[in-house]
C-alpha positions as CSV (number, residue, x, y, z in Angstrom):
1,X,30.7,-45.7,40.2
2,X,28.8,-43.2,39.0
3,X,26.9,-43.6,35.6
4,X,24.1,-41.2,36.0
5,X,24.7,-38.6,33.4
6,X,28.2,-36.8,32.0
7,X,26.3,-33.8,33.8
8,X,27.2,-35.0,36.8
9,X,30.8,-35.5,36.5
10,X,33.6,-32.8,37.3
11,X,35.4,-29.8,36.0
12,X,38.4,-30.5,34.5
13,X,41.7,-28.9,36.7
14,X,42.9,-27.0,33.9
15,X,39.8,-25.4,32.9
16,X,39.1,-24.3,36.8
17,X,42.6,-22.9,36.6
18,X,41.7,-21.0,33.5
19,X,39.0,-19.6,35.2
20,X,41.2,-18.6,38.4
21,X,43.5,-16.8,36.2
22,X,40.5,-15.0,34.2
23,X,39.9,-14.0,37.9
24,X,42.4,-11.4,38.5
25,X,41.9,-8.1,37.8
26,X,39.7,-6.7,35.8
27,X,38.1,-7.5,32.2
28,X,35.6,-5.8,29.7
29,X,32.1,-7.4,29.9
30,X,29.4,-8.5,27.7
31,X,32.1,-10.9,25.9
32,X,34.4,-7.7,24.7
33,X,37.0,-9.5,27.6
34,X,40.7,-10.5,25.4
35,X,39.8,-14.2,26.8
36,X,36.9,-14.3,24.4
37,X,39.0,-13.1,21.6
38,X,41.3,-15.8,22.0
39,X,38.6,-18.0,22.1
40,X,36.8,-17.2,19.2
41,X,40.0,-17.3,17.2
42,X,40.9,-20.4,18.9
43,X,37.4,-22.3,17.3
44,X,37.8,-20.8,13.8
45,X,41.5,-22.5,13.8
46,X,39.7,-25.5,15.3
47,X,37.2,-25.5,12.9
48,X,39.2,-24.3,9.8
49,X,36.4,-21.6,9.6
50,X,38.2,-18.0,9.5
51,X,34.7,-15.9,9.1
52,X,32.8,-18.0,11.4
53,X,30.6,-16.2,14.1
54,X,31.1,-17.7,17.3
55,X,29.0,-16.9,20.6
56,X,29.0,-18.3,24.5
57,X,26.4,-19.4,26.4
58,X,25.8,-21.1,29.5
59,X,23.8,-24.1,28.7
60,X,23.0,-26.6,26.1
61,X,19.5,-25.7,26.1
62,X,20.5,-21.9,25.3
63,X,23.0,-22.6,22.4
64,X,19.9,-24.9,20.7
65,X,17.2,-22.7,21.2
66,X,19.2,-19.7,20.4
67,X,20.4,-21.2,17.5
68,X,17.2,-22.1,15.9
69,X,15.8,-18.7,16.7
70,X,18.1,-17.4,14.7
71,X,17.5,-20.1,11.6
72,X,13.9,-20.4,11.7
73,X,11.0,-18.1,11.5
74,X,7.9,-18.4,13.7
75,X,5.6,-19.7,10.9
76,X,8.5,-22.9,10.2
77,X,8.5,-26.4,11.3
78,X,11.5,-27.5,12.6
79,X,13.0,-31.6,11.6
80,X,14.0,-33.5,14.1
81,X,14.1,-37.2,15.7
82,X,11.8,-38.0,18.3
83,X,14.4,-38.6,20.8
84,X,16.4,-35.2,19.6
85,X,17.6,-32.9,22.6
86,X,15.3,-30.2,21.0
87,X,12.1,-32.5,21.2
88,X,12.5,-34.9,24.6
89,X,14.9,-32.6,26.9
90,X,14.4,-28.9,26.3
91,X,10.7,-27.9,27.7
92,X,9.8,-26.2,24.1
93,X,12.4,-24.0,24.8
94,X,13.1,-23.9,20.8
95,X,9.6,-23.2,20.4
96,X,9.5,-20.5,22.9
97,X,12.6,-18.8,21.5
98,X,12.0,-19.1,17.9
99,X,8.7,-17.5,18.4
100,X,6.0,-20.8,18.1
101,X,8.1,-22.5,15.2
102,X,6.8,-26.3,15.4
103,X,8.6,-29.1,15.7
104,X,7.9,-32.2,13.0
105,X,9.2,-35.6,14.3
106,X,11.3,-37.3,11.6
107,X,11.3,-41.1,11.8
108,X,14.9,-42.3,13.0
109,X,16.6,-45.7,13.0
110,X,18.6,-46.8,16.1
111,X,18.1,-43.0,16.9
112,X,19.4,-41.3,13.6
113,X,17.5,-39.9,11.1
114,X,18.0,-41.3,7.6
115,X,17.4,-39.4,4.5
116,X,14.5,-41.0,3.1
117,X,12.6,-40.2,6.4
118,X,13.6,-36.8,6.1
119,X,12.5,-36.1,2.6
120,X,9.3,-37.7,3.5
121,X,8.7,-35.4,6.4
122,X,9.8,-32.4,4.4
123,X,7.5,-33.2,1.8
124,X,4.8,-33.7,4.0
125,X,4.8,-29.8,4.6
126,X,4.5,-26.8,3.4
127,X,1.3,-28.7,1.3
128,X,-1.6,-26.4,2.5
129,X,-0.3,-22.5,1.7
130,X,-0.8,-20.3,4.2
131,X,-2.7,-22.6,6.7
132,X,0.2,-24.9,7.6
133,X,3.6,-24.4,8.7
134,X,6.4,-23.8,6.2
135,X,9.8,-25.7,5.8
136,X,12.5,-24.5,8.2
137,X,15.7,-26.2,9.6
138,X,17.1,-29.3,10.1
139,X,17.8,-30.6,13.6
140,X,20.6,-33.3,14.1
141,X,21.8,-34.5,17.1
142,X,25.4,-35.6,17.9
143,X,25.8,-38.2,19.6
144,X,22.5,-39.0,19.6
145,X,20.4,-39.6,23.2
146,X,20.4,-44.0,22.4
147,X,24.5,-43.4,22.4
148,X,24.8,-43.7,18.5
149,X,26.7,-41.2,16.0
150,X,25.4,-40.5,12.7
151,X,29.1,-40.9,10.0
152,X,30.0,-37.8,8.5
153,X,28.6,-39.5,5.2
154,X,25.6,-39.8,7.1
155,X,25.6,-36.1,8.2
156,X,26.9,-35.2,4.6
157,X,23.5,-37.2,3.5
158,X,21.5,-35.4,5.5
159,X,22.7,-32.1,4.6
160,X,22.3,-32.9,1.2
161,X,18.6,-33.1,1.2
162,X,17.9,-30.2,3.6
163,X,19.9,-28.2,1.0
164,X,17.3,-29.8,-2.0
165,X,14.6,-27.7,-0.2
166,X,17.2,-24.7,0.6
167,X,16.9,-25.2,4.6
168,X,19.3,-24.9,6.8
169,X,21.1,-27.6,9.0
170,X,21.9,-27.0,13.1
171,X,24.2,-29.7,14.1
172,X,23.4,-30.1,18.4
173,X,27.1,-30.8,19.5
174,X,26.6,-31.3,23.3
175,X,28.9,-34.2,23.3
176,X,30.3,-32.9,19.8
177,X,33.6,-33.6,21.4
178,X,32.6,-37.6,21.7
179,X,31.5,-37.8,18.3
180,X,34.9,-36.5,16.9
181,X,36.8,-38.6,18.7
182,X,34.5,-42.1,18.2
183,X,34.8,-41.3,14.1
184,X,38.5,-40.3,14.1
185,X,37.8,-37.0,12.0
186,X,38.1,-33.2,12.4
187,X,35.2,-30.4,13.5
188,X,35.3,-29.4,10.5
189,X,34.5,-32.7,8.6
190,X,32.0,-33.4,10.6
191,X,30.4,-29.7,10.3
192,X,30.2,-27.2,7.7
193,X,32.7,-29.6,5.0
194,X,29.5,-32.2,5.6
195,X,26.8,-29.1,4.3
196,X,26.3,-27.9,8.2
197,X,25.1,-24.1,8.4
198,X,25.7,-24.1,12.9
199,X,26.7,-25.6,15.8
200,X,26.6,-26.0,19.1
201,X,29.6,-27.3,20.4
202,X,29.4,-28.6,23.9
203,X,31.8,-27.9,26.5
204,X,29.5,-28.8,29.8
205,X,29.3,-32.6,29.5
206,X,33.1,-33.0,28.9
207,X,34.9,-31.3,31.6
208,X,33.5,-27.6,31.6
209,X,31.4,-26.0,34.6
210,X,28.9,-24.4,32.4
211,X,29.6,-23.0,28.5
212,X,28.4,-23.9,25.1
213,X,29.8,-22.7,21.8
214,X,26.8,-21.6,19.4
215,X,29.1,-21.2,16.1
216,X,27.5,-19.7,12.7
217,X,29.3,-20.7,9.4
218,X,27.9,-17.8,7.7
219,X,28.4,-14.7,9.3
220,X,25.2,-13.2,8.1
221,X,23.8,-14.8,11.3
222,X,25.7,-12.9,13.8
223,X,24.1,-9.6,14.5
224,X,20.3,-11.4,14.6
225,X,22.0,-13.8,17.2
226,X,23.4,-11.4,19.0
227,X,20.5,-9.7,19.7
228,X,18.7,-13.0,20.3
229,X,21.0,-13.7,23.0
230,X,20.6,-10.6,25.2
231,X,16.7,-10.5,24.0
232,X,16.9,-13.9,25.8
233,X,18.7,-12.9,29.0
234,X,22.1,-15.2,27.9
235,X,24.4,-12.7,27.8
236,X,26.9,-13.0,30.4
237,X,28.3,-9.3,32.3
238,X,31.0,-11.5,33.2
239,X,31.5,-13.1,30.7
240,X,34.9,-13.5,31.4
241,X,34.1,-16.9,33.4
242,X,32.4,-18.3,30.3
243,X,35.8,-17.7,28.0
244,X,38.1,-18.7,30.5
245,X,36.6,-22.5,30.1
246,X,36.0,-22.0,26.9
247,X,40.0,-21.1,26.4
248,X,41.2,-23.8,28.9
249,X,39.0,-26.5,27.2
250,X,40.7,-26.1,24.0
251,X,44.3,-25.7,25.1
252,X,46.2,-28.1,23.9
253,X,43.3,-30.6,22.8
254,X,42.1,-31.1,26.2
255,X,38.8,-31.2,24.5
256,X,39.3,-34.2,22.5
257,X,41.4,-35.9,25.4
258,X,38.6,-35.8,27.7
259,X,35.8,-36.8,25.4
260,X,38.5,-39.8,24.1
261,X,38.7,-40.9,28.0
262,X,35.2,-40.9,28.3
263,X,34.7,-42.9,24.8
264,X,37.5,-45.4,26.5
265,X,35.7,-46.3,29.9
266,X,32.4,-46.6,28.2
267,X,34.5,-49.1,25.7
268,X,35.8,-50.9,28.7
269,X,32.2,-50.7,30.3
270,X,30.8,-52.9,27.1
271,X,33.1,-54.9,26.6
272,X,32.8,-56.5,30.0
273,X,29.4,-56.4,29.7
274,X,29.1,-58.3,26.2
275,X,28.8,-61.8,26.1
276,X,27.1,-62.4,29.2
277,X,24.0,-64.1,29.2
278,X,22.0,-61.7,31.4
279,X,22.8,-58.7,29.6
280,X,22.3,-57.1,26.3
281,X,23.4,-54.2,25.1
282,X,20.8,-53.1,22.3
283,X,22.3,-49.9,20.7
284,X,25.7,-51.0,21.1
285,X,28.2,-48.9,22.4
286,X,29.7,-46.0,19.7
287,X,30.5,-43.2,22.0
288,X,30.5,-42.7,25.9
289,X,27.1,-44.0,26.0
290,X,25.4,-47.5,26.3
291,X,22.1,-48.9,27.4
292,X,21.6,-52.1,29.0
293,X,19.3,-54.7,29.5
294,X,19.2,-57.0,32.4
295,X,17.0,-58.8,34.5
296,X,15.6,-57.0,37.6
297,X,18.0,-59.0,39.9
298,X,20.7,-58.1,38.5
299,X,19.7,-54.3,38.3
300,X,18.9,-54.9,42.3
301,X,22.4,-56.3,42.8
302,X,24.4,-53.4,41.1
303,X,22.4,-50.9,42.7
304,X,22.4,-52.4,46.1
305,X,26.1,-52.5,45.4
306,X,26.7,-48.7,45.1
307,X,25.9,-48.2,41.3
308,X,24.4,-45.1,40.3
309,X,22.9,-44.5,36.6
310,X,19.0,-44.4,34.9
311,X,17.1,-47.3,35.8
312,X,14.3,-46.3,32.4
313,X,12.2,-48.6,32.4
314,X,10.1,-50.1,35.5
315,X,11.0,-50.4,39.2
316,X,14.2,-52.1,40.0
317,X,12.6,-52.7,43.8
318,X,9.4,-54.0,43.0
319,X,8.1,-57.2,40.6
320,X,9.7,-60.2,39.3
321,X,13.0,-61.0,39.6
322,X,13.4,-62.3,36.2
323,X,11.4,-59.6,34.4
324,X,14.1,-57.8,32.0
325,X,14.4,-54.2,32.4
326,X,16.5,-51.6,30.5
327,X,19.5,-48.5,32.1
328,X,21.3,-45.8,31.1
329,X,25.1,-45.8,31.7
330,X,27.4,-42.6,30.9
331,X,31.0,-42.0,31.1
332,X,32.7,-39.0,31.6
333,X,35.8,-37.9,31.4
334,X,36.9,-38.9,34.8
335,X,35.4,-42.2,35.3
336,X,38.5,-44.8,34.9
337,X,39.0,-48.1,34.8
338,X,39.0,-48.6,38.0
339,X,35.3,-47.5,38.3
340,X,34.3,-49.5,35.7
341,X,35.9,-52.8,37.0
342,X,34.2,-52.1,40.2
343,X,31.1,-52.0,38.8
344,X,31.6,-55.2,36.4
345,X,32.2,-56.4,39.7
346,X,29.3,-56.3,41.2
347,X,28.0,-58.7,38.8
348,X,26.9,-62.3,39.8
């Protein structure tokens, strides 16, 4: 019953035999190995992108940062929620790797940024010359850290605007796979047909040991990333073991299967939790996400009982037993329904 993080979940058996397989023999480094060619045809088909530039990395951190290195200059802001990956879970590592670019907090609703808010915020800079920042890249994330997914309208909206002030628009994909699957549409709809310039399309949350897509629609990007990347010390010698989950992750749609299981459980997980007096579920449940609130008996009880997730607000040990406090739950791929029945179970 573990609802901790999609982190914390396992590889997928087909992508560890994709990396067994990438084991034998010998291979080209620095991504020149024929695994990474497949690959990187593999996410243009996916994609429906045949120029796209498309780039490895080993963490979700890496593929952002990297990312807005490449589509910001060091003078730029960069727009973003408050509760984006880029701003609460990355230690100003897109700061750091674009150079000192800053990051302006748009307002969001239920997590999402909304286009009036992000027309404000633009608006609001680039007002003093050469004193203040100047207007860089748009920052979405996808699915967003409440558990919500912006509509490919919404993304479309979004785009829209940055493009008014001619900035670009990075798409953070880490559970990319979720957010295709919750809204039924293709990576390409909900990318670069929606006015989306890059991506980083997660493979590490749903199923992968360790490898994140960075993907440029305009292949005027590649050599700067390129460089970027090794500049940065996240280019792989063996990079071999990066393409090899890469190329078992999107065989045969495991990609979407996995992130569709994950959406499922979490489905299962809300279901049985609506309706119950000492619960609510305040962001609802879109993806393989939810938050919960619940008295601090009941958090006591499911804990006691061998549940493991984020308690995020308060002590679940200490204070009143009636005093309502708030957790994290996350499916991944291989949580099934027998996990989640045994944790609705250990409700009173």
């Amino acid at each position: 019953m573990f609802f901790a993080s999609d982190n914390a979940g396992p590889a997928h058996p087909r992508v560890l035999e994709a990396v067994t397989r990438a084991n034998d023999g010998y291979r080209m480094g620095y991504g020149a190995d024929a695994e990474m060619a497949e690959v990187r045809q593999a996410i243009r088909d996916l994609f429906e992108a045949p120029e796209a530039a498309v780039y490895l990395v080993a963490t979700g951190t890496a593929a952002n940062a990297l990312i807005l290195g490449t589509l910001a200059q060091p003078w730029e802001t960069i727009f973003c929620t408050k509760m984006a990956h880029i701003n609460e879970d990355e230690c100003n590592a897109p700061e750091f790797y674009t150079g000192g670019a800053k990051l302006t907090v748009v307002p969001d609703e239920r997590a999402k940024m909304t286009p009036d808010a992000l027309r404000a915020a633009i608006e609001g800079e680039e007002t003093r010359g050469v004193h203040g920042p100047q207007r860089g890249p748009v920052a979405i994330t996808q699915v967003t850290e409440k558990g919500t997914v912006h509509s490919v309208d919404e993304i479309a909206a979004l785009s829209a605007v940055a493009k008014e002030y001619g900035l670009k628009v990075h798409l953070d994909g880490a559970r990319f796979g979720n957010a295709v699957a919750a809204l039924g549409c293709t990576p390409a709809e909900m990318s670069w047909k929606a006015g989306v310039d890059a991506v980083s399309f997660g493979g590490t949350k749903n199923g992968c040991m360790g490898v994140e897509a960075c993907i440029f629609f305009d292949p005027a990007h590649a050599w700067e990333f390129e460089l970027r990347r090794k500049r940065g010390a996240h280019l792989f010698s063996k990079h071999r073991y990066l393409s090899a989950q890469m190329q078992g992750y999107l065989a045969d749609g495991l990609w979407l299967e996995l992130a569709g299981r994950a959406n499922a459980a979490c489905a299962r997980l809300a279901a049985g939790l609506s309706g119950r007096n000492d619960v609510r579920l305040p962001w609802g449940a879109e993806a393989n996400m939810i938050f919960f609130e619940a008295p601090r008996a009941v958090h006591r009880r499911l804990l006691d009982g061998g549940a493991t997730y984020y308690v995020m607000s308060g002590d679940p040990e200490t204070g009143p037993d009636d005093a309502w406090l708030t957790g994290r739950l996350v499916c991944d791929w291989s949580m099934d329904e027998d996990g989640v029945d045994r944790f609705l179970g250990l409700l009173p």
